[in-house]
C-alpha positions in Angstrom: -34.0 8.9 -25.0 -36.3 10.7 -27.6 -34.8 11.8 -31.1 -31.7 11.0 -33.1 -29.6 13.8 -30.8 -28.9 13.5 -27.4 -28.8 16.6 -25.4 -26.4 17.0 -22.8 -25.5 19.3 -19.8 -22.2 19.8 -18.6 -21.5 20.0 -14.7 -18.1 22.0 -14.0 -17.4 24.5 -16.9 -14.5 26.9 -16.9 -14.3 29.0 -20.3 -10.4 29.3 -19.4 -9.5 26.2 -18.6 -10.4 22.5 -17.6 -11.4 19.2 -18.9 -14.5 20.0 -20.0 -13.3 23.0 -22.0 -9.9 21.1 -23.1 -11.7 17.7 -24.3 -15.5 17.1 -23.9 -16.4 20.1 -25.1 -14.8 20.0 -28.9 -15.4 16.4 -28.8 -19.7 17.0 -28.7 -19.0 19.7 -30.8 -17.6 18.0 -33.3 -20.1 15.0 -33.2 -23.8 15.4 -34.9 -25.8 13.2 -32.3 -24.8 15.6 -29.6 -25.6 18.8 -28.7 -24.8 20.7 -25.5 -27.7 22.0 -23.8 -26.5 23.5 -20.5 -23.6 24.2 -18.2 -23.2 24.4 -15.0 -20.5 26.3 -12.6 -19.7 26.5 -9.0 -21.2 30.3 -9.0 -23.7 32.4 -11.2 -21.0 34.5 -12.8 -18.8 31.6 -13.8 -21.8 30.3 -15.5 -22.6 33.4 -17.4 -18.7 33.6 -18.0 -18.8 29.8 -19.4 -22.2 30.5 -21.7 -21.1 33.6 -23.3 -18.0 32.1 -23.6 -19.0 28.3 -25.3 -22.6 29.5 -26.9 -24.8 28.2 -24.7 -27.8 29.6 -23.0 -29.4 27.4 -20.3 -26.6 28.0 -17.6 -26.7 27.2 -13.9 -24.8 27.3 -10.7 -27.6 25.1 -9.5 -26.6 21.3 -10.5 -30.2 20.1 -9.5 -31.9 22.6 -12.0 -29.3 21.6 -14.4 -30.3 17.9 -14.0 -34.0 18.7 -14.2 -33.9 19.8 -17.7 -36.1 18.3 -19.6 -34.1 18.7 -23.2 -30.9 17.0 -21.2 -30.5 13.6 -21.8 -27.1 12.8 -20.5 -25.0 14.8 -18.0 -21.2 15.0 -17.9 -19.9 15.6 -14.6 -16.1 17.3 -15.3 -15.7 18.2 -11.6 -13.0 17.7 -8.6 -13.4 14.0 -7.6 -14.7 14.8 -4.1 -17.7 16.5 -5.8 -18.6 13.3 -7.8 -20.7 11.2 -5.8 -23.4 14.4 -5.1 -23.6 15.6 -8.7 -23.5 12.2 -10.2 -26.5 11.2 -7.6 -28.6 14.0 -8.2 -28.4 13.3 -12.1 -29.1 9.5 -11.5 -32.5 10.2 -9.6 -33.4 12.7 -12.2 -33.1 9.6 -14.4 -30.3 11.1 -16.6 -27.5 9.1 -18.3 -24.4 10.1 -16.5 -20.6 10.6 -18.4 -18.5 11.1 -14.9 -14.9 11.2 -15.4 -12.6 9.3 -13.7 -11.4 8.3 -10.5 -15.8 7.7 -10.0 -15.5 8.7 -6.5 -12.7 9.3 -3.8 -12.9 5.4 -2.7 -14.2 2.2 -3.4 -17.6 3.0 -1.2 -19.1 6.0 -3.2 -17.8 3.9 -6.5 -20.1 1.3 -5.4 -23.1 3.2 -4.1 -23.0 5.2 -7.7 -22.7 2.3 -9.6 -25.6 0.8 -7.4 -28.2 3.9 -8.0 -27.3 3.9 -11.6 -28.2 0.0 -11.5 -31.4 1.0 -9.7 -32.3 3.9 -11.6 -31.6 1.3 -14.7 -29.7 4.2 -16.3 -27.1 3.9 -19.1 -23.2 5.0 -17.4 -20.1 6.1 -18.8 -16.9 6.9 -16.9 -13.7 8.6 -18.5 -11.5 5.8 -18.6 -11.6 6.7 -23.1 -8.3 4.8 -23.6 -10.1 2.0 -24.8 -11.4 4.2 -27.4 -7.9 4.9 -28.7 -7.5 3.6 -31.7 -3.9 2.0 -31.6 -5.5 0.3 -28.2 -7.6 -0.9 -30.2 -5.2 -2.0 -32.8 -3.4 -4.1 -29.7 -6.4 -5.3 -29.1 -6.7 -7.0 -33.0 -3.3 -7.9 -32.9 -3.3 -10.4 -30.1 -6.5 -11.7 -31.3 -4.7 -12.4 -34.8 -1.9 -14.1 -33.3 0.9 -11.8 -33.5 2.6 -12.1 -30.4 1.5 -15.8 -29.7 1.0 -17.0 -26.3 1.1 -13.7 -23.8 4.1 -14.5 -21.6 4.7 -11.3 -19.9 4.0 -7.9 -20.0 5.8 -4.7 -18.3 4.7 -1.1 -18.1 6.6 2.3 -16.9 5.0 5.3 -16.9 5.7 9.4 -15.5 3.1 11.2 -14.1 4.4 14.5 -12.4 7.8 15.4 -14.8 10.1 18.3 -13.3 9.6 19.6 -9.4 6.7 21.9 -10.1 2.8 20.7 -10.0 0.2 22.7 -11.9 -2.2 24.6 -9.7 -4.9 22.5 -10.6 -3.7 19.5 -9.6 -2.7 20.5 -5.9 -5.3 18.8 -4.8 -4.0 15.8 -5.7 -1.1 15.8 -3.3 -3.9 14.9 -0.5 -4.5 11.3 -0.5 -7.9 12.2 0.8 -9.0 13.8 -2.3 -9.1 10.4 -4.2 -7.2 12.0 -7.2 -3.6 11.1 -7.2 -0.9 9.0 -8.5 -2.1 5.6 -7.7 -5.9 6.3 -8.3 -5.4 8.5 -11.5 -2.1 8.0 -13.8 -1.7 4.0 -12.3 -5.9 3.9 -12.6 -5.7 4.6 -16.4 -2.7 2.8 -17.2 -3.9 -0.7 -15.8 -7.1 -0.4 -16.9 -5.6 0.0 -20.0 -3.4 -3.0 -19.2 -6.3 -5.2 -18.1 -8.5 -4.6 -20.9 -6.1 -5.4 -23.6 -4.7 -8.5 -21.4 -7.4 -9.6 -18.8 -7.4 -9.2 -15.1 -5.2 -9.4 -12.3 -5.5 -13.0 -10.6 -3.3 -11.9 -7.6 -0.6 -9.0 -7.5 2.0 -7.3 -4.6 2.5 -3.8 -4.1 4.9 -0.8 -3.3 4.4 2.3 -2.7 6.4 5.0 -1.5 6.4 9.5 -1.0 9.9 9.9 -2.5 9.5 13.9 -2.6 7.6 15.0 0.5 7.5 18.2 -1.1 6.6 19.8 -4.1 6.4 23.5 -5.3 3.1 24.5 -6.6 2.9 26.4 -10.1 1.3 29.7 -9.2 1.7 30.2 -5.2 5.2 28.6 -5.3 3.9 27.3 -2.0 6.1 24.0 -1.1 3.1 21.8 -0.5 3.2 18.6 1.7 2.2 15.4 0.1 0.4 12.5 1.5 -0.2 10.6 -1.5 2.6 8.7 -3.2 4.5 9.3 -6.0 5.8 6.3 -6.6 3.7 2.8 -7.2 5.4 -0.4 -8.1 2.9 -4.0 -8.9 4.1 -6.9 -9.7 1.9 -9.9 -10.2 0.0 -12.6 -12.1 -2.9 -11.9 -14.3 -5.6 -14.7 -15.0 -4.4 -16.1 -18.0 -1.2 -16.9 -16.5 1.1 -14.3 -17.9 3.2 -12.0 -15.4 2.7 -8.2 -15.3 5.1 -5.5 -13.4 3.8 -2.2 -13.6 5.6 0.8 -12.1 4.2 3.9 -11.9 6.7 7.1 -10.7 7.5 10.7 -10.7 10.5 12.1 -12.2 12.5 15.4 -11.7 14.3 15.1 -15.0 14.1 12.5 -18.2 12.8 9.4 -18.4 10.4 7.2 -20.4 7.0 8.9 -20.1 4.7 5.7 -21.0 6.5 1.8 -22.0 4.6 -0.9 -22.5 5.6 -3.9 -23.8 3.7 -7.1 -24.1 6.0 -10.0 -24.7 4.9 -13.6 -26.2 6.4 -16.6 -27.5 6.2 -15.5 -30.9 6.7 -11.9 -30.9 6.3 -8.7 -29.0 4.1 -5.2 -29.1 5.7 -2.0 -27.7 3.5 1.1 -27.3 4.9 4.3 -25.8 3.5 7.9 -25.2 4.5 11.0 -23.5 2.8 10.2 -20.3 1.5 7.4 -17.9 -2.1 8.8 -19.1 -2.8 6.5 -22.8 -6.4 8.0 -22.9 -4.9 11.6 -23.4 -1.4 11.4 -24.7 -0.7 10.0 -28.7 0.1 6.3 -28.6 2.5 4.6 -30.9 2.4 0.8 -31.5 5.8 -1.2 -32.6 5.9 -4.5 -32.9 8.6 -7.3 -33.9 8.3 -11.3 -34.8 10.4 -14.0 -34.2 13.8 -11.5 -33.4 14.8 -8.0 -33.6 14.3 -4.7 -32.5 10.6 -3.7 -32.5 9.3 -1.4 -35.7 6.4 1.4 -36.0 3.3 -0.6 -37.0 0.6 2.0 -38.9 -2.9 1.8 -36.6 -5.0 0.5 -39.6 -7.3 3.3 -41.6 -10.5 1.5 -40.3 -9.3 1.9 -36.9 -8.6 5.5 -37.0 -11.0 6.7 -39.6 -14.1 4.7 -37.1 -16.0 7.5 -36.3 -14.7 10.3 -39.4 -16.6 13.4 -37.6 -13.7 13.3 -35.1 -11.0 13.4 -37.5 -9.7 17.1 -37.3 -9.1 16.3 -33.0 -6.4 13.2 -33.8 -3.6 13.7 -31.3 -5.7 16.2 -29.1 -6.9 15.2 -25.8 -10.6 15.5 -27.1 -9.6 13.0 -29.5 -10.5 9.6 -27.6 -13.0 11.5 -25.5 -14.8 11.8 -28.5 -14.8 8.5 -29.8 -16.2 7.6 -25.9 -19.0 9.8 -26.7 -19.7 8.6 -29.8 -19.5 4.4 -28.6 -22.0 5.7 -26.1 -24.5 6.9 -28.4 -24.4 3.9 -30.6 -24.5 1.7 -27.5 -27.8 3.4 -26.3 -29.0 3.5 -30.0 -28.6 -0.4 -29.6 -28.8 -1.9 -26.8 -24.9 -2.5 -26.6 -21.9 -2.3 -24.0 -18.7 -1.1 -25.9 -17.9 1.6 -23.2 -16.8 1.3 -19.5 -20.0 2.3 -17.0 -19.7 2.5 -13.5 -19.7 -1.3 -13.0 -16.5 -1.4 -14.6 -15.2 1.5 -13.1 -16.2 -0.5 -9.6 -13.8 -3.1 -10.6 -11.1 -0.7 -11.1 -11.8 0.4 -7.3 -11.3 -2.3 -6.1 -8.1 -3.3 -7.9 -6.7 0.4 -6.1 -7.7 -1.3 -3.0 -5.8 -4.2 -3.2 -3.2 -2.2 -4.7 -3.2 0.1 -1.2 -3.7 -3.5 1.1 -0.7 -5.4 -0.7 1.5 -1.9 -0.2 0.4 -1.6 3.5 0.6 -5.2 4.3 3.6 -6.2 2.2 1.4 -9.3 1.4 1.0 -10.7 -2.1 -3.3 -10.6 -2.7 -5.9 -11.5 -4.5 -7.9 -8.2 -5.7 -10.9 -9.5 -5.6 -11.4 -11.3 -2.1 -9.7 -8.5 -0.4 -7.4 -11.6 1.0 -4.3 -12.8 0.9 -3.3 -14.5 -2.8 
């Protein structure tokens, strides 16, 4: 990609509200190897609306024209998931770098048939799974390496996704399991893959899943809308090192822990918590405690935090770790590295969902990654 700055284009811009407005845009903003070149909207007038609104001039309710620029060098795709496999397609062939957030695609089949174009295309990838960007994930990350826990023995997480009995409009969608944006694929998604790159993979796991509250009241409509996703996953198993994991996964009408996880060991243990089964989005603390006793705050080292300084006035915003995924990417392309997930790891992710879904369906314990029983 030519020059120190990468140019990039921004597929599903709302100046009101949205992800891209919420988190990718202050992250670029705030980060002096990127610049945003173009936006794109589902109409003409919501593209004016989102260039007069962010600064930029080259808008387009076209995503192929948007793709074609010349002076775009990576596009973010910040759309619905069903929408994902098109736009993230049309940028691969134009032999653009692609950020998609995540889920990649409503299943495992247009995960894999993105991930094999970009492959193809030989194309660097990116998919919004930024938690491992967080610093205290990070911090984990060093901590286990250094010894502080000891020998993994365990390791349990709880998280809430929907709190109260009302859904935000945008997030209707996710009620239909057909959508591929839910419980299981997004607040579960993010959690284990935080869980399984801090602690390795699952070697084999077993699943429940369950639609607790049929129905649900919608924010503005005040429509009671039917669900056909669930809103409650449960996974218990044994990841490869040997070490059990139970992860549970729920919605909640009132209270309750928003994000647990502790990783126990025969020397100590690590407790991080957050507001929310999403650790990508949400603030993370980090406790820790050896030999006995209740678990203390442990400070995320300076180094850590301070890592990449530009992005130091968004700590403890959601553009926070978004940013520090952008800026991993550009030094990965800069050299030649692989510190971010692409859409190979986001494959694996897929197809730990699917397992996930067959263990749940079958009420058989299996192996994620022969599709079989454990």
């Amino acid at each position: 990609m030519p020059g120190s700055t990468l140019g990039v284009g921004i597929i599903g811009v709302n100046p009101d509200w949205g992800w891209a407005a919420t988190a990718h845009i202050p992250a670029l903003r705030a980060l002096p190897n990127y610049e945003v070149r173009a936006l794109g909207a589902t109409s003409a007038e919501a593209a004016r609306a989102a260039g007069e609104a962010f600064g930029v001039d080259a808008v387009f309710s076209d995503h192929e024209e948007l793709v074609a620029q010349p002076n775009v060098d990576v596009v973010a795709v910040t759309v619905k998931v069903p929408h994902h496999r098109e736009l993230v397609s049309a940028a691969l062939a134009a032999g653009k770098a692609v950020y998609c957030e995540w889920p990649l695609g409503r299943d495992l089949d247009d995960a894999r048939a993105m991930a094999a174009l970009a492959a193809k295309q030989n194309v660097r990838t990116i998919v919004g799974l930024q938690a491992r960007q967080a610093p205290a994930i990070e911090f984990v990350r060093e901590l286990l390496r250094d010894g502080y826990v000891g020998e993994v023995l365990s390791t349990t997480m709880i998280g809430l996704s929907v709190a109260g009995d009302v859904v935000i409009q945008p997030n209707v969608y996710m009620l239909d399991v057909n959508n591929g944006a839910n419980l299981l694929t997004v607040a579960v998604g993010h959690s284990l893959d935080t869980l399984n790159h801090v602690l390795g993979e699952f070697a084999d796991l077993s699943a429940v899943s369950a639609i607790r509250r049929p129905l649900i009241t919608a924010e503005k409509s005040r429509e009671q809308i039917v669900k056909t996703a669930a809103d409650q996953i449960a996974v218990v198993g044994t990841l490869r090192s040997g070490a059990t994991a139970s992860v549970h996964v729920r919605e909640a009408v009132a209270g309750g822990i928003g994000f647990l996880w502790e990783i126990n060991g025969t020397d100590g243990t690590l407790r991080i918590m957050a507001e929310a089964a999403l650790p990508g989005i949400f603030p993370l603390t980090v406790a820790g405690a050896r030999g006995g006793g209740e678990p203390a705050e442990l400070a995320v080292p300076t180094a850590l935090t301070q890592k990449w300084p530009a992005l130091t006035s968004l700590e403890g915003a959601p553009a926070y770790n978004v940013g520090r995924a952008y800026a991993a990417f550009a030094a990965d392309i800069g050299n030649g590295t692989h510190t971010v997930p692409d859409f190979a790891d986001a494959v694996r992710r897929h197809e730990l969902i699917v397992a996930i879904e067959q263990s749940a369906a079958s009420g058989e314990r299996v192996n994620p990654w022969t599709s079989g029983p454990a």
